[in-house]
N, C-alpha and C positions, 0 to 999 in steps of 0.2 A: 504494500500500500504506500502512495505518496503522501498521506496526511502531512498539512505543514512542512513541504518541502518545496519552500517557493526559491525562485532561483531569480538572479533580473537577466532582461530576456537581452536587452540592447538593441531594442530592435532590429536584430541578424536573428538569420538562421541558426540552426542545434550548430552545425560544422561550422559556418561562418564565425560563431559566437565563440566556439573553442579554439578557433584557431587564433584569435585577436587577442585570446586571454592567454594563451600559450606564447605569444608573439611578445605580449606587456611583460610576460613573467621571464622570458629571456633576456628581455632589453636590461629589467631591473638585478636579474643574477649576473648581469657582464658590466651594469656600470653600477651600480650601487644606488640610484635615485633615478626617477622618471620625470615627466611631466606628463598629465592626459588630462581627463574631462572627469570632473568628480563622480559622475554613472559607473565608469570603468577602472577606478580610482578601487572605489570601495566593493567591487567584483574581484578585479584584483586580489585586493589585500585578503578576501575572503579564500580565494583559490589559492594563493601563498603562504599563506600562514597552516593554512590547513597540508597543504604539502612538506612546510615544516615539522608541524607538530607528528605526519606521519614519520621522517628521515630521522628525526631527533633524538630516539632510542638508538639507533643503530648507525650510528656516526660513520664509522669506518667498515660496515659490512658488507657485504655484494648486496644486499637485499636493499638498502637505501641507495646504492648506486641504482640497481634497477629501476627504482621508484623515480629517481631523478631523470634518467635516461628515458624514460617511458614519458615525465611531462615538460620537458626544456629540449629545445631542436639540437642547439651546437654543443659542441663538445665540450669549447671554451667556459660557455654559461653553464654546464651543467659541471664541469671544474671549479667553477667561481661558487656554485653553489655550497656544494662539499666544503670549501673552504670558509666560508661563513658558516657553513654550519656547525663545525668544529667549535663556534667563538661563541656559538650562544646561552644565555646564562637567564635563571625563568623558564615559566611555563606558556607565554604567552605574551602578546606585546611586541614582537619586535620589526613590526613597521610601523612607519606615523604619516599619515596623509595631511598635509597642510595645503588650506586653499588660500590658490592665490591672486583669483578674482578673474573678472572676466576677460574673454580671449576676444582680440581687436577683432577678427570676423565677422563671428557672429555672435560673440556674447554670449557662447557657453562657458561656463565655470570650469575653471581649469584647478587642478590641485596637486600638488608634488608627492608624490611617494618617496622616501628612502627608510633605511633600516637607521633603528635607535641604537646607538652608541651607548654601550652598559659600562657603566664608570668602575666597577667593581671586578 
């Protein structure tokens, strides 16, 4: 059953929608910060975090490489990945979306993704 498994749709398609979120999640594992549109922003972060929390038991195992290999396209970002993930400290929290108001365009809300810096 799907009860209360809403998802935001973006308005694209099931593959179109995957591939965008796949595409944000490389960009943000090879540079450390994005910029997109607050819609995709907080899809994102939902899709990330949650493929964190899945890799973060098994740091160094084939079984979290798989996991990253199956959701990041390049080799590079799913390297960068691993490699952050080694550094993370917490259960949760460790991206921050800040908005940074509207895009000269068309005036949709833009807001920056990067990973929080644990002082500790």
């Amino acid at each position: 059953m799907r009860h209360r498994r809403n998802r935001t749709k973006l308005g694209r398609p099931a593959d179109h929608r995957k591939a965008l979120i796949r595409n944000l999640a490389t960009s943000l594992a090879l540079h450390g910060k994005i910029s997109t549109t607050t819609a995709k922003a907080k899809a994102l972060i939902s899709f990330y975090e949650h493929l964190l929390a899945l890799t973060r038991g098994e740091k160094e195992s084939m079984n979290a490489i798989r996991i990253v290999k199956r959701h990041l396209f390049t080799i590079p970002a799913q390297k960068a990945f691993i490699e952050r993930l080694k550094n993370l400290k917490g259960d949760y929290g460790w991206l921050r979306a800040t908005k940074l108001g509207p895009r000269d365009g068309d005036g949709a809300e833009i807001s920056q993704i990067e990973f929080v810096e644990s002082s500790s």
